[in-house]
N, C-alpha and C positions, 0 to 999 in steps of 0.2 A: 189963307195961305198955310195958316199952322194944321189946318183940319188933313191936309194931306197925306203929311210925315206919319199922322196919327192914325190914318186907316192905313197907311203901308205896315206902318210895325202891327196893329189885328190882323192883318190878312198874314204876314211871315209868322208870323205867333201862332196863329188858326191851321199854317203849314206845316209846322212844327209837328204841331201837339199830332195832329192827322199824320205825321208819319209816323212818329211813334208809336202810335194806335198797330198802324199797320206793322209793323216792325214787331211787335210783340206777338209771342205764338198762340195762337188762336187755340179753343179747347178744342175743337177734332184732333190738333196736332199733337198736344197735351194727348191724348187719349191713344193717339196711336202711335204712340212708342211703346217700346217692346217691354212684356209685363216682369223678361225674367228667363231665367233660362227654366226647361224641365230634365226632370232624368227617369231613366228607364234603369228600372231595378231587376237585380237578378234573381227575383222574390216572385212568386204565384199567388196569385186569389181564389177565392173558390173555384174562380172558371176557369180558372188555369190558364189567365192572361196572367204577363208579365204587370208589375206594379208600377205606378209613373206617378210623381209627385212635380207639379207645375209651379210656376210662378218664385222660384228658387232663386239668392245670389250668389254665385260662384264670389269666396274669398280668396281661399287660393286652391292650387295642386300640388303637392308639397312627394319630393322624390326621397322615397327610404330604402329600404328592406322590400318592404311592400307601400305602393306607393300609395296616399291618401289625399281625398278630395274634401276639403274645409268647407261648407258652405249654409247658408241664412235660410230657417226656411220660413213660408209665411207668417208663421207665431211669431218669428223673432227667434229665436232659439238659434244657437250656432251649434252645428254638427258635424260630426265625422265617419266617414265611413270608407272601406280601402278601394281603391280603385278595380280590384280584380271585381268588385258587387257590383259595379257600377255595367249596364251594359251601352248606354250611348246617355250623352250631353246634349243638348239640343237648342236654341233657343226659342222661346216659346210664342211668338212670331212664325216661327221658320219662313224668313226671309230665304229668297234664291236670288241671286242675280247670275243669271246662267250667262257666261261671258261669251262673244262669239270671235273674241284675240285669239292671238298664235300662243301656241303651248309648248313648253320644253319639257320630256317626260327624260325620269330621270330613272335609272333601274332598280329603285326598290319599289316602281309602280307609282310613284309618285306623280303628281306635274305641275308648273306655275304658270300660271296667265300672265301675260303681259303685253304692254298695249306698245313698246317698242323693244324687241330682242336687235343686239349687235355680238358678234364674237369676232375678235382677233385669230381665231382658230385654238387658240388656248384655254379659252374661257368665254362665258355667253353670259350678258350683260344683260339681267330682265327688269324692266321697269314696272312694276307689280306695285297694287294700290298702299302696299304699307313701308315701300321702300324699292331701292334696288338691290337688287340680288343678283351675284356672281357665284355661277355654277363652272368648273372644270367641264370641258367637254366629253373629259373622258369617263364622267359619273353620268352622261347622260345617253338614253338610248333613242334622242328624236325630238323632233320639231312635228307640230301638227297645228295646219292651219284652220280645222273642221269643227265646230265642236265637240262633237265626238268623235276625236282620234283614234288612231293605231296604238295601242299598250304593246311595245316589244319585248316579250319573253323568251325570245331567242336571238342569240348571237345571229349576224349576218355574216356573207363572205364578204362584202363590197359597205360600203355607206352609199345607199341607193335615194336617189332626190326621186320621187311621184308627181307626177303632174296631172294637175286638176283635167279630166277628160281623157286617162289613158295615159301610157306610155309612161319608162321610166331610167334613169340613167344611171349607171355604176360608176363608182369612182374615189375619192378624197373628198372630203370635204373640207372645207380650205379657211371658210368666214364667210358672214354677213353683216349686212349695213342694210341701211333704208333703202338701199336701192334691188336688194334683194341676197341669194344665196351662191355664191363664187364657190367651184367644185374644179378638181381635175380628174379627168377621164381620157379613154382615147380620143376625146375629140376637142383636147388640149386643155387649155382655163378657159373656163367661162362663167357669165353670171346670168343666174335666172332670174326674173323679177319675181316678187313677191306673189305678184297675182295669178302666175302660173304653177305655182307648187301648192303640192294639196297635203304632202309629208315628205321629211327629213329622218329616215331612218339610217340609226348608228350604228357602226360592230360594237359589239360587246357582249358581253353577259349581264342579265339583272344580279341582284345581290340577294340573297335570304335574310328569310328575320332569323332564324336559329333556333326558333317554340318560343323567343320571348313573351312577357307579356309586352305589348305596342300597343299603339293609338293610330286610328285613322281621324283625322281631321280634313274638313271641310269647310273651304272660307268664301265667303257669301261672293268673291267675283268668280269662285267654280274652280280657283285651288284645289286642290287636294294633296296632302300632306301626309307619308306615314313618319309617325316618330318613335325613333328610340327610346328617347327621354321628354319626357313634359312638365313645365313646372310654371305656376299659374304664382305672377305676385304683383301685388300696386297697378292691376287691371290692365298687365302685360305677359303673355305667355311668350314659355320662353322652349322652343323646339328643337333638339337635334336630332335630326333624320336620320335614317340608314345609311342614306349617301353620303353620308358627313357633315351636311353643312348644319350652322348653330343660327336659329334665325329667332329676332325679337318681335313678336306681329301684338297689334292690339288686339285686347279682349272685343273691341267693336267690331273686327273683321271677321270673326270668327264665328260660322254657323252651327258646327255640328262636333261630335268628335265622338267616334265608336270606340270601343276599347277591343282591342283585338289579344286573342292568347286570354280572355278571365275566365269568367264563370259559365259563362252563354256562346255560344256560337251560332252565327244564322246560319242555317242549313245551304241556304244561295251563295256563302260567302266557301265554300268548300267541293271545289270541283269533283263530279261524280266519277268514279271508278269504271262505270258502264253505262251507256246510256242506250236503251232498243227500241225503236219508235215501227211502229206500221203504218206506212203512208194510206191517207186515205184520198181514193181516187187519183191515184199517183203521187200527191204530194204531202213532203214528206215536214214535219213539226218539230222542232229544234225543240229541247228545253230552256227556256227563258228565265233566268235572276233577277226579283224584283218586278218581273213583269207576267202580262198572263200569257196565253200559248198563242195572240196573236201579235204578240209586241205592245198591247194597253197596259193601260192604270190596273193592276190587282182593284179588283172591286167586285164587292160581294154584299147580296139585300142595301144594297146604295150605298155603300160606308166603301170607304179606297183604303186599302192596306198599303203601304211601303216598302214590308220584308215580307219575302213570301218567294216559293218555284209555283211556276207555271207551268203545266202538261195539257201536253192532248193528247188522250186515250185511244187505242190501245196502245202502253207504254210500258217500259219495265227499266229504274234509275238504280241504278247498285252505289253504295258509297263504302269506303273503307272506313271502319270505326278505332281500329287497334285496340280496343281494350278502356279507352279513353274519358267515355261518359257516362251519365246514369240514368238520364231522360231525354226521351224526344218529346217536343210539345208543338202543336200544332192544329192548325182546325182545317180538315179538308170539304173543299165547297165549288159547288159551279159560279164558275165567273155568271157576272150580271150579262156580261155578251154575248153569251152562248145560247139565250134569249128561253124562246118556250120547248126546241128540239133539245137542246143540250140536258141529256140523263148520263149518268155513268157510278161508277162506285173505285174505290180506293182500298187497295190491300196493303199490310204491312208485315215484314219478316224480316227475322233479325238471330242470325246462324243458320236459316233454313226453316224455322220454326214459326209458323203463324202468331203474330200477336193485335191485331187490329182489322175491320172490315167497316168499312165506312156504314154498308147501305147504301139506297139508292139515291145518288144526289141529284136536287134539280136547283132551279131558280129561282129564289125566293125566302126558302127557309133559312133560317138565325143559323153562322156559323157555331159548330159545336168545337169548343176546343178541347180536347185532350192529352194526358199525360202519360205516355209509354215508358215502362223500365226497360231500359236496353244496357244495364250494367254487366259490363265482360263481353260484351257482345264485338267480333269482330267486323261483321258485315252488316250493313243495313242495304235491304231490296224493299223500295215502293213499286206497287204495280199498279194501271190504272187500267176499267176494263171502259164500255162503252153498256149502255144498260137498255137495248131495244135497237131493232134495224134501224130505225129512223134516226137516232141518236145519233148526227153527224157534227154536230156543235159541239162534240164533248171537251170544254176547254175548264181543266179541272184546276183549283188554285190550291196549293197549302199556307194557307195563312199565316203569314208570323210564325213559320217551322224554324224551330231552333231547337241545338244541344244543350243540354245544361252538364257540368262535370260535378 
């Protein structure tokens, strides 16, 4: 009778221990956490890439005069460097959790994910992974239920609701609930449900930055954040946007963060002055940011670039320089898609005056990057040509084109 008790308490004991076991994290899990953040320096190497140092711990971001980033790097060594050097943060993972929630876009181009928005019509209540956040309605210029929303850059006459499949209504907007978005218009109050609006566009105007120096920040549910002010402490940043608001997010939320207004400027991040495209075969080739000339990955000899314009040839991109910078850097190359037809070549000027000629690009060969003086210069014109009839693939990329001042 006593043998009983006695294998019951082995066997609860044998349960134990066995969960424990499993309870505990396993070395893949150990291994696949993130190594660190990296940064992207505003420094050249021979080849005239940008300089990137991995495996990095942000201590803090510390706001002065000039604002300065504190951090650990592999050796151990604690250092300092100003944030205008700094061209982006990143962490060295780069984790994405691209969110497919409703978005509130706010007018300094901003926006925040949230997996439940409510407004009284005075203020919009976002439930967002690091808290909730109350935005004024009237800092904001729209609701987007797509992942890739509408960014409004112009004031409206109406606060117009979009409905997913066409058609669209003017009017007030008045508030939402989970049951959806309550508007008036001429065809009285009403409420749409949620699963019929595709965007919520606001009157307003956006806001300027002013030339300051800012921060673009990017948080791994697909935030996007610009800030005024940033200050990194006790593994807490601490943000005040354009829009006004002060928000405390964790250092774990946080994927990326560009520095906008230092030393570097990507070339994609600055709308062109002119853009002249020849359709081929009728149709006509947009210039693409971050992407190549058919809407892909920048990819070039197998390797995928991130920052980069896409063209297709024959093209001609004008950009206003004012006086501003002192190098363009860049590697111009035939995208990997543009396959065995895709030839063409790249010309560069800068007041009128010739200073660059690619050659003939194809498929395959090692981007070459180069460094251009464009100091005083107030125009910059890229022209792209097509290099042989056959040549109808010409999907030209500029690599990691950037200004440096």
């Amino acid at each position: 009778m006593q043998a009983a008790p006695r294998v019951l308490y082995a066997v609860t004991a044998l349960l134990l221990l066995l969960g424990a076991l499993l309870a505990r994290p396993t070395a893949a899990a150990v291994k696949n956490e993130s190594p660190g953040w990296r940064i992207l320096f505003a420094k050249l190497d021979a080849q005239n890439r940008f300089v990137r140092l991995d495996g990095i711990r942000l201590i803090a971001i510390k706001q002065a005069k000039v604002p300065v980033i504190v951090y650990r790097a592999q050796s151990g060594g604690i250092k300092r460097i100003p944030f205008t050097r700094v061209i982006a943060l990143a962490r060295g993972d780069d984790i994405r959790r691209h969110s497919h929630r409703r978005r509130v876009y706010l007018k300094d181009g901003s926006w925040l994910i949230g997996e439940s928005i409510l407004s009284n019509g005075n203020n919009f209540r976002i439930k967002t992974d690091f808290g909730t956040v109350v935005v004024p309605v009237i800092d904001a210029t729209g609701l987007g239920m797509s992942r890739h929303g509408i960014i409004r850059r112009k004031a409206v006459a109406h606060d117009r609701l979009i409905f997913i499949g066409g058609g669209l209504l003017k009017g007030t907007f008045l508030a939402c609930n989970i049951d959806g978005i309550k508007m008036h218009s001429a065809l009285g109050i009403q409420v749409t449900p949620w699963s019929r609006v595709k965007e919520l566009a606001l009157g307003g105007l956006p806001t300027g930055t002013g030339g300051k120096l800012t921060a673009k920040i990017e948080l791994l549910d697909g935030s996007v954040l610009h800030a005024a002010a940033l200050k990194l402490a006790s593994r807490q940043f601490t943000i005040d946007t354009q829009s006004g608001l002060t928000l405390h997010i964790p250092e774990s939320t946080v994927g990326k963060i560009n520095t906008l207004g230092g030393d570097v400027t990507w070339l994609a991040a600055i709308p062109p002055e002119k853009y002249q495209q020849k359709p081929l075969f009728g149709k006509p080739w947009p210039i693409e940011f971050n992407r190549n000339a058919v809407e892909g990955t920048l990819r070039a000899s197998g390797v995928i670039y991130r920052h980069g314009v896409g063209l297709h040839a024959p093209c001609t991109v004008t950009y206003r320089l004012g006086g501003r910078y002192r190098y363009l850097v860049f590697a111009a190359q035939m995208d990997d898609s543009a396959g065995k037809i895709g030839r063409g070549e790249v010309s560069v000027k800068v007041d009128g005056r010739n200073i660059y000629s690619s050659g003939v690009l194809v498929v395959g060969h090692p981007p070459v990057f180069v460094k251009l003086p464009v100091e005083h210069a107030e125009s910059l014109t890229i022209t792209t040509q097509a290099a042989g009839f056959l040549a109808t693939r010409c999907r030209i990329d500029l690599l990691d084109a950037a200004l440096i001042r």
